[in-house]
Every structure is written in structure tokens, then in C-alpha cells.
N, C-alpha and C positions, 0 to 999 in steps of 0.2 A: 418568838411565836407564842410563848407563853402571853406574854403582857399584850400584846395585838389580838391574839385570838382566843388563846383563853387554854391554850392545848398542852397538854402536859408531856413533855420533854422526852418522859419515858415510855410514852406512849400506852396499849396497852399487853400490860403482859411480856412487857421485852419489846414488842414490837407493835408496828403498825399496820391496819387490814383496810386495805381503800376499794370503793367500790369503785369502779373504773366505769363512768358514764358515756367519754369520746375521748378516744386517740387515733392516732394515724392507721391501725389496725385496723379500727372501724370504716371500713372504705367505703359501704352504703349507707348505715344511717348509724344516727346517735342516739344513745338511749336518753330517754326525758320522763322523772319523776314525776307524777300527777297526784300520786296520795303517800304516806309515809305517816308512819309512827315510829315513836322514839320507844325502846323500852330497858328502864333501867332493873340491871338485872342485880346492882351493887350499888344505892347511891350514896357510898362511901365520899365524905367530905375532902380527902386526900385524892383518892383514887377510884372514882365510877368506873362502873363498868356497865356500859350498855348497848344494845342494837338495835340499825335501823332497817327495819321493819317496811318492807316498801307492801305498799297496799293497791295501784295501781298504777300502770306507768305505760309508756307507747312507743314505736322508734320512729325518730323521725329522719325522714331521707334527706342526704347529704345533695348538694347540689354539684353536678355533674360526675356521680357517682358511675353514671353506665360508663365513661370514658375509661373508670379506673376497671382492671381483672381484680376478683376477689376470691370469694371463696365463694364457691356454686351452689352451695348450699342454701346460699343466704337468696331468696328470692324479691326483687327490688323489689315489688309491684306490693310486697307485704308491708315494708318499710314504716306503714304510715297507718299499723292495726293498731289497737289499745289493747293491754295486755291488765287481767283485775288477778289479783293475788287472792286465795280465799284458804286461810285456814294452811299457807305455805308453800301452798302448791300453786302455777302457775296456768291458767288456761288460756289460748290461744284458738277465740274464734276468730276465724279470721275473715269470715264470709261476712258473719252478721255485722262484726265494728267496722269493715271498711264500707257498711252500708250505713250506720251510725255517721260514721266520721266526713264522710265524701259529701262534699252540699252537693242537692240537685242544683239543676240548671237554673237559672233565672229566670225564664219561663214556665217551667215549670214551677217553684216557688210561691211565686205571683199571682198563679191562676186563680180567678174567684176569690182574691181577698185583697180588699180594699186597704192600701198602703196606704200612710197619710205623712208628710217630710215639713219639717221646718229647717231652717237655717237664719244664722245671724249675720256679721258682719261680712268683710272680705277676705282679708289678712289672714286674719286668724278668728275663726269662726266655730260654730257651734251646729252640727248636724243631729236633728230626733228623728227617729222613725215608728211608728206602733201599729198597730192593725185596731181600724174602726169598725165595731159591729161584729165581729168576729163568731156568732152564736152558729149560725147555718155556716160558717165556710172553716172553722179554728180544728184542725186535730191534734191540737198540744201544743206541749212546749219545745217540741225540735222543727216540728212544722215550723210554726209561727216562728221560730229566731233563726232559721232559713231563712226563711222571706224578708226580714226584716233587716238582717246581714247583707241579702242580696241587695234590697235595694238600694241599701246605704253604701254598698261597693259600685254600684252604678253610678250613686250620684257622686262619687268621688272620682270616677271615672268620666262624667261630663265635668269637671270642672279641670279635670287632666293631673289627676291624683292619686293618691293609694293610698294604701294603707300605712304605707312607711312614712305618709302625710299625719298620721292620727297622733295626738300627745296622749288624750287620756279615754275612756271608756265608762260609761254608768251603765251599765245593765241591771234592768231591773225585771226582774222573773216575777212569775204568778204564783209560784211555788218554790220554798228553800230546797224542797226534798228532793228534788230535780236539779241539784248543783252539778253533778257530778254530770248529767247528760247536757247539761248549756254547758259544761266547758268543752266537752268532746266537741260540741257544734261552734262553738268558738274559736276552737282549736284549729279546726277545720278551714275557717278565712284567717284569721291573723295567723302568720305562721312567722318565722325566722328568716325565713326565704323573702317574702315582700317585707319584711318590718326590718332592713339592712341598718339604721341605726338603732334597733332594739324597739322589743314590744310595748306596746303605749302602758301606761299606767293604767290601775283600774278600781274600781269601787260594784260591788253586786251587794243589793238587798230585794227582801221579798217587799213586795207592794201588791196593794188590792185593785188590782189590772181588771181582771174579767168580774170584778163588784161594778163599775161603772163603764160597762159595755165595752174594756178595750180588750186587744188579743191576751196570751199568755207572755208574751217578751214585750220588755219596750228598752229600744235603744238610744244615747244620746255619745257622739262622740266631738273631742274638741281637734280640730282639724287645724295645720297650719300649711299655709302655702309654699316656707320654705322647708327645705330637708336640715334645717342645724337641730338639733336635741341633743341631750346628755340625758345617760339613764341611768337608774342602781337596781340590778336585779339581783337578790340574794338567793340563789338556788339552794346552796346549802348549808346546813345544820353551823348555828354560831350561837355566842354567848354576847353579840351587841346587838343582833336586831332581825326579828324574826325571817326567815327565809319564804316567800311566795308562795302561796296554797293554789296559786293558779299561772297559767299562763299570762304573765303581765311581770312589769316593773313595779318596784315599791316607790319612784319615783319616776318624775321628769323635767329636766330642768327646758325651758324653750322663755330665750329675751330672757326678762328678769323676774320670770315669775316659774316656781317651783309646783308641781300637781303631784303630791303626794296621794299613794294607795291610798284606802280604807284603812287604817290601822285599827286592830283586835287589840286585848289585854290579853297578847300569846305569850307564853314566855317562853324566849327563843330557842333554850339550850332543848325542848322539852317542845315545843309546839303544841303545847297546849294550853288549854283557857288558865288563867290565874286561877283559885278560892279564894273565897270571900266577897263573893258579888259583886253588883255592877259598880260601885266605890275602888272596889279593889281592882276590877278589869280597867276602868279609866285611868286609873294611878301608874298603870302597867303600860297603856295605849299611850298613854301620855310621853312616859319613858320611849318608849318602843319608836314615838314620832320624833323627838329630840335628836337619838340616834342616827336615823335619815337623814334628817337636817344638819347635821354634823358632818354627814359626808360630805355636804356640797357646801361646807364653808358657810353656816346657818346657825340659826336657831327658832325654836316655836315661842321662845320667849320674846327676841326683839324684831322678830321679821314675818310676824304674821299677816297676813291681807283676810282674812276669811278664815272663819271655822265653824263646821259644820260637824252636828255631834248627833248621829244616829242613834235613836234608844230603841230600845226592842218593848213591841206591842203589848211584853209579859209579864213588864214593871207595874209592883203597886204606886199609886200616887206618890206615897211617902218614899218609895226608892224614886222615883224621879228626881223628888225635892233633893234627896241627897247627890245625888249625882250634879245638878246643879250646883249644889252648895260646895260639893269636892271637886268641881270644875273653877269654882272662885279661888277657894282657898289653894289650888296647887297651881294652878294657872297665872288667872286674870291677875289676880295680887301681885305676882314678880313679874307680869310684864313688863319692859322697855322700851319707850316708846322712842325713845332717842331717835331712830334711824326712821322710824312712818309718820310718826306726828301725832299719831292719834290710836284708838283701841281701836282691833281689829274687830268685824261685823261678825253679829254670831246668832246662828239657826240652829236649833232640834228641831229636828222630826222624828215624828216616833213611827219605825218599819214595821211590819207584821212579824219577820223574821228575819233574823242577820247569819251572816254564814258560820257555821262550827256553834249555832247555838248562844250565841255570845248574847248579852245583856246591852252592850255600847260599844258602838264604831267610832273614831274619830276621823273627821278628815279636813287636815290643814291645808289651806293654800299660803304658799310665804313669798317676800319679795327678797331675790337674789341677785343683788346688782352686780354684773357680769361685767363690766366696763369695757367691753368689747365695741371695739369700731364700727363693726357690720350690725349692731343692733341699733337702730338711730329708730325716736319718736317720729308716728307721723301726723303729719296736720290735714287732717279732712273736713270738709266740709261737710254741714249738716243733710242729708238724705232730704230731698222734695221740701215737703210746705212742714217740717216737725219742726217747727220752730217756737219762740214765744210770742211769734206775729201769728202764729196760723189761732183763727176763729173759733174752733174746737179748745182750744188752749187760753187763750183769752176769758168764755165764759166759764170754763171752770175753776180757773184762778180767781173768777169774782164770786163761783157759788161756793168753794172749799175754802176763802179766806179765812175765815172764822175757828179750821181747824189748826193744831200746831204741828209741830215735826215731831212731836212724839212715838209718834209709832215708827221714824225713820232711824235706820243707824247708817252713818256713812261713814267711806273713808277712805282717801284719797292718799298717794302718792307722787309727789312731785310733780303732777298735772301728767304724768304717764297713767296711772294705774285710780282706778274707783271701783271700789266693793260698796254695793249699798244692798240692806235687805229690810223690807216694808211689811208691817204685822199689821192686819185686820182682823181687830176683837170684836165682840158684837158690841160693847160700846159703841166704837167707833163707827161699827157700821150703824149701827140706831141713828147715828148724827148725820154719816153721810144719806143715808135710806130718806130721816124726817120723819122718821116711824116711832112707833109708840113700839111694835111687834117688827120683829124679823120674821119673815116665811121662806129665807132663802130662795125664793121663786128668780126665774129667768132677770124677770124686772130688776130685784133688789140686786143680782149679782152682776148685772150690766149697770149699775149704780157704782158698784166697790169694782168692779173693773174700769172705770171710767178715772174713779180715784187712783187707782193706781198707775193707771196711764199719766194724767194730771204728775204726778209725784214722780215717776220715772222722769219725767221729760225735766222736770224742774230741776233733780237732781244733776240729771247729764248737761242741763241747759248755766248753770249756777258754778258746773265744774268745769267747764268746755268743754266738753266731751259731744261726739255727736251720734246718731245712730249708727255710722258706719264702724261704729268702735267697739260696739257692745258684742262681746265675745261667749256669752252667755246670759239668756233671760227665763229663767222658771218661774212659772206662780203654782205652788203647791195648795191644793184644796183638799178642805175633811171629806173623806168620803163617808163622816156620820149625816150630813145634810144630804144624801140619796139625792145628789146633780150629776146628771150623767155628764161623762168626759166628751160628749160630740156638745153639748150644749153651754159648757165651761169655754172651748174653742171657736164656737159659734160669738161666743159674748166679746171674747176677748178679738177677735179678729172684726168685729164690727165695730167696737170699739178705738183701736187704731186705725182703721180706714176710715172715721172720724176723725179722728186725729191729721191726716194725712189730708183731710180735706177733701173726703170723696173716693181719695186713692188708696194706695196701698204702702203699705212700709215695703213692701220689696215690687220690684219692677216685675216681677216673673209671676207675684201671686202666694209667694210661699210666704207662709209665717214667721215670724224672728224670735217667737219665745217656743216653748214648751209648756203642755199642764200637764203637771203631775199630780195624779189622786195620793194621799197619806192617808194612814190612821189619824194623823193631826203631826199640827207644828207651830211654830210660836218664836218668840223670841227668848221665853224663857222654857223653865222644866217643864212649867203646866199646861204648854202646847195647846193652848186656846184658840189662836188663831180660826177666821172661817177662810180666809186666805192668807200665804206670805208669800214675798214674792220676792226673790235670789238674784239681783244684779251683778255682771260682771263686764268694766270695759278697758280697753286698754289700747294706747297707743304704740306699744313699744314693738 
């Protein structure tokens, strides 16, 4: 126990004090930690001594609990209140949080605010949802990630799905300070009960949502058709790798590709942020991801596909650069390329705010060869006219010849798996533009959207890959150039039905990518980009 978990033999004081979360006792529901601190009362290098501190927590109802007698006391219908600790004492409103917690109906939801739904592939695919315009119809942030929730459980319900279908989760809020009310609302559809092999993975930051006309939630979830996943949920307090601050998994493994949490520079025995700033939080996050990957038979040194490094909007220039530079020197440099072939692709963006405060999020995607039978490659064919025959595609391979792949990083996987991510600097855009000046106007952005199509296609077209594979497609834009997000979508979705040759990349209408607004993002620390744009496809 000692060398596995870190626990000391003699426990404390003679003995050991467990908080008793679910046992067979518990006939209605289980208790479920939502907030916690640690407080050491002795951190004696032999023998700590400390307690955990629960700050808020809820019971969740057990499934087919009315069948069991219990104790009468315990009334089901409460089962599923949230309970906030303040100062040690416990309160129990029960009226008001099962009004928090209980999503309305779908119809309700819905009413008077314009949903808007992309989707990508088939297999295994990528569902966004956000509220367009939202000014006359938005009353927050539990409103809007209601509706937003709801819709996305509809459309996984047209495709004959659930939730226990979903591998990972992005939530992105309008506000950090409202964490603690989006997980109540979260909490509320993903529950234990539909998610039978375990809660998707997840990743939450603040983004500048209602800066460019969108609601307060925007959701994006990666969806699989079949039920196989493996999960790592660390609920409680350890010394190898921080335990869950929300309702989710710290991973997911689904085929051979791993979707690891957001990982913080938490330290785990202590759950909280490292000292010594965002250098030091990385160094810690970094550790903290190896850990993960360790469980499923990994690592972030030789089996990375993607990495994507969240910085918080509150870095000076010069903490950027370092963080960059301490992302090379502890990273990149001992990569192993042995088993991918090549460096994994790699994006910052810089968030308005990250959860607990944090400086830098990391979040790895790694490849897990599972060598299982039932995962076989599939071979699709190319979706409609997206070809390097179609028209649309032809002229712009003759007007962009002149630029080079520089701004591309790719990286492919044994013809299963391609991560590609595409930076548009204003260089670059001067060249594709033909301009002396950038005015970011509609025109020039359906110029760099066009490019980026053009380069999409070439990529997936050069790797075999086809549109029906792409499992993920963002183009993140600064919300310093004041573009609104209905007019970023507007470019981009005329754009590809160019492409398409009149038609559409999906037969229903829906869109295959995502735009997400940033403070900025880049390929490197100084997150220059006016666009970048986050490929992810996969055959497996």
C-alpha cells in the first residue's frame, strides 16, 4: 500500500478514519463529492496529518432503489439535492437545488433561442451546439446550458444514442465564476445511470462567447457509435495523479486513440495549484499527464497525436515565452518518435480563464494500440464532389501554389489516424488577401477560409483520409478582429459548399466544423494567429 499509494502502514494515530461514500447500507443513493479541500494540520515529512474538508457534495439516487425497504427517513425524491458546506455546517435546501439541478424540459429549454448544431463524421464523430444572437432571448448561464444540453441529447437521441455514446466533452462557459452552477447543470444530464460505462472525459474553459454575439454555454461533444470505452476516474485523494474536480473521467480510452482531461499543475496529495507559476504549473501538469498515460499502458513522451496547451488570458508576453520554452525543454526534446513517426501537432490558445485559477491547462491526445480484434480500420470513401477533381479545388491549388506548407503541421499514424493543425499569421494572410493591408472584413476572411479549406482537403486528400473520417474540425478565431461568430460561420459554410460544388459537406445541411472565438492562438506561445484551425481523422 505503501509503495502503490503512497499510505502509511500506521495509518493515522493508530488508526484509520474513512469517509464512507457508498455501501450496501446506502439503499437510496450515494454520496458524491463536488468540491473538497485538503487541510494539513501537520505536514510533518514522516507523518502528516491532515483533513478532508468536503465543501460541497449531493446524493445521487441509486437505480432501482424504491424496490429495496430502507430507512424511512431517507426520502428518495431528495436523493439527487446538492448539498454546499459553509464554514462546517451543512445546508440542505432542498427545494431550491432540485430546481437548480432538474433540467426543464426540452421544450421548454428551446423556446425563443436559436440553437445552431454541427456534426462531423459517422463512426465516430464530433457533435457542437451554441445559442446564436442570444441578446433579446439569453438569461444566463443555466438557461443557455439547458438548452444546449438539451439539444445535444435530442440529437443523440435522432441518431439512436446517449449519452453512455459520448467519449469526451469541451464546455466552454462565458464565465469561470459560474463553475460551480454549469457542473450542477451538467450533472443533471450526464449522470452514472446513462453513462453505464463511465462519464466521458472532459476539458472546461472560459471563452469570449457573448463578445461575439454567441449564448453563455457552448458545447462540443466527441460521440461514438459503438458502447466499447475504458475510463480512469480518480474520485479520491492520491499521491500519483490528481483526483477529478468535476463530474467526468481523467481519461478515455475508445480504438487506439486515448482523450485525456484537461490536466492542471494540481498536486495531487493537496489538490491544489503548484507555486511558482505558470513554468511550474506545466512541469506539474505535465507530470500529472504521464501519470494518466501510465495507466493505460502509455506515455506523453512516445504516443502523443496532439497537444493542446491552454494558457490563461493573464500571462505577460514574457510568461508565455517561457512557458513555450519549458514546454520544449521538458517535453518536446525527450520525445520518441519510434512508435508515430513523426512530432505530435501542437496548438495554444490563450482562454480568458481556466478553472481553480490556473495559469496553463494541458491536454494530450495519445495513440494506444489496443490490438484488439473488434477495432479494425475503415475504408470510406470520399463524401460527394470533395475531391482533388472538384472545380472549387482545382482553382485554388493554382492560385495558393506559390504558398509553402509552413504554416501546416501534420501527423499521421499508420494511415489510421491524422492530426493536422493550420496557423494563419497576418503574413500569410497578406499573401493569400494580395493586400498591402489586412481589414479582416467578411471579403478577406472568406479569402483565409477558403485557404484553409484548399489545405484541409489536401491534407486528408495526400493522407487517404476522406471527409467521412474527420472526427473533429475547429477553426479558432481572435476575437481581437471584432468578427462576429454568425459571420465567421456564414464564411466558412459557403466556403465548403464551394467546395462541394454547389452542395453541401453534409446531406442534412449541418455543418462539419466548429468556430470557436479565443483571446488568440498560434502554433507557438505568441498566439498570433487570425485564424487556426485543429484537424482530427481517424479510421479506426
Amino acid at each position: 500500500m505503501k509503495w502503490s499509494y503512497g499510505i502509511n502502514v500506521c495509518g493515522e494515530g493508530g488508526e484509520y478514519e474513512t469517509l464512507t461514500l457508498d455501501c450496501p447500507l446506502f439503499h437510496n443513493a450515494r454520496i458524491v463529492l463536488d468540491d473538497f479541500e485538503v487541510i494539513l494540520h501537520s505536514p510533518d515529512s514522516i507523518a502528516p496529518v491532515g483533513i478532508l474538508h468536503p465543501l460541497a457534495f449531493h446524493l445521487e439516487h441509486k437505480p432501482n432503489s424504491s424496490d429495496i425497504v430502507g430507512d424511512s427517513s431517507i426520502v428518495q425524491e431528495n436523493s439527487s439535492c446538492l448539498y454546499e458546506v459553509d464554514g462546517g455546517i451543512a445546508h440542505n435546501d432542498v427545494e431550491n437545488k432540485q430546481q437548480t439541478l432538474n433540467p426543464v424540459t426540452t421544450a421548454d429549454a428551446c423556446t425563443n433561442i436559436d440553437l445552431r448544431i454541427s456534426k462531423t463524421g459517422k463512426k465516430l464523430f464530433s457533435i457542437g451546439c451554441w445559442i446564436q444572437d442570444p441578446c433579446s432571448t439569453s438569461e444566463g448561464l443555466k438557461a443557455d446550458l439547458v438548452a444546449v444540453l438539451s439539444r445535444i441529447e435530442n440529437q443523440l437521441k435522432e441518431e439512436g444514442l446517449g449519452w453512455v455514446n459520448v467519449l469526451y466533452v469541451h464546455l466552454f462557459i462565458s464565465s469561470m465564476e459560474e463553475f460551480g452552477l454549469a457542473n450542477e447543470v451538467y450533472m443533471s444530464f450526464i449522470t452514472e445511470q446513462k453513462c453505464s460505462l463511465g462519464v466521458p472525459s472532459r476539458s472546461t474553459i472560459e471563452l469570449p462567447l457573448v463578445q461575439v454575439g454567441l449564448g453563455n454555454a457552448y458545447v462540443e461533444v466527441l460521440v461514438a457509435n459503438e458502447q466499447v470505452k475504458r475510463v480512469l476516474h480518480v474520485q479520491s485523494i492520491s499521491c500519483w495523479a490528481p483526483s477529478c474536480i468535476g463530474p467526468y473521467s481523467q481519461a478515455t480510452l475508445h480504438g487506439d486513440i486515448l482523450y485525456m482531461a484537461g490536466q492542471l499543475g494540481l498536486d495531487p496529495p493537496t489538490m491544489k495549484l503548484c507555486p511558482g507559476g505558470p513554468t511550474a504549473e506545466l512541469e506539474l501538469a505535465l507530470q500529472n499527464s504521464e501519470a494518466v498515460a501510465n495507466a493505460f499502458g502509455c506515455s506523453i513522451f512516445s504516443s502523443a497525436i496532439h497537444f493542446l496547451v491552454y494558457c490563461s488570458a493573464h500571462l505577460t508576453s514574457s510568461e508565455k515565452e517561457q512557458v513555450e520554452h519549458k514546454l520544449h525543454s521538458s517535453y518536446i526534446t525527450h520525445l520518441d518518435c519510434s512508435n508515430t513517426g513523426s512530432y505530435p501537432t501542437i496548438l495554444y490558445v490563450l482562454a480568458s480563464y481556466l478553472p481553480k485559477g490556473a495559469y496553463v491547462e494541458i491536454k494530450p491526445l495519445l495513440y494506444v494500440p489496443t490490438n484488439d480484434d473488434g477495432v479494425a480500420t475503415r475504408e470510406l470513401e470520399a463524401r460527394g464532389s470533395w475531391t482533388a477533381s472538384s472545380e472549387a479545388f482545382s482553382g485554388w491549388s493554382a492560385q495558393y501554389s506559390d504558398l509553402n506548407d509552413s504554416c501546416c503541421q501534420v501527423h499521421t499514424i499508420g494511415g489510421r489516424i491524422c492530426s493536422a493543425v493550420i496557423s494563419i499569421t497576418d503574413d500569410i494572410a497578406l499573401k493569400i488577401c494580395s493586400t498591402e493591408q489586412l481589414y479582416h472584413s467578411e471579403e478577406h476572411m472568406k479569402a483565409l477560409a477558403r485557404f484553409c479549406a484548399f489545405k484541409l482537403t489536401k491534407i486528408l486528400i495526400d493522407n487517404d483520409f476522406s471527409c467521412d473520417t474527420i472526427t473533429m474540425l475547429r477553426f479558432y478565431y481572435s476575437v481581437e478582429h471584432s468578427v462576429a461568430a454568425d459571420v465567421m460561420s456564414r464564411v466558412f459554410s459557403q466556403t465548403f459548399a464551394e467546395l462541394e460544388g454547389g452542395g453541401s459537406c453534409r446531406t442534412d445541411g449541418v455543418p462539419i466544423f466548429n468556430i470557436v472565438p479565443v483571446s488568440a492562438s498560434g502554433c507557438s506561445a505568441s498566439m498570433n494567429d487570425i485564424i487556426s484551425c485543429e484537424l482530427l481523422a481517424s479510421k479506426v
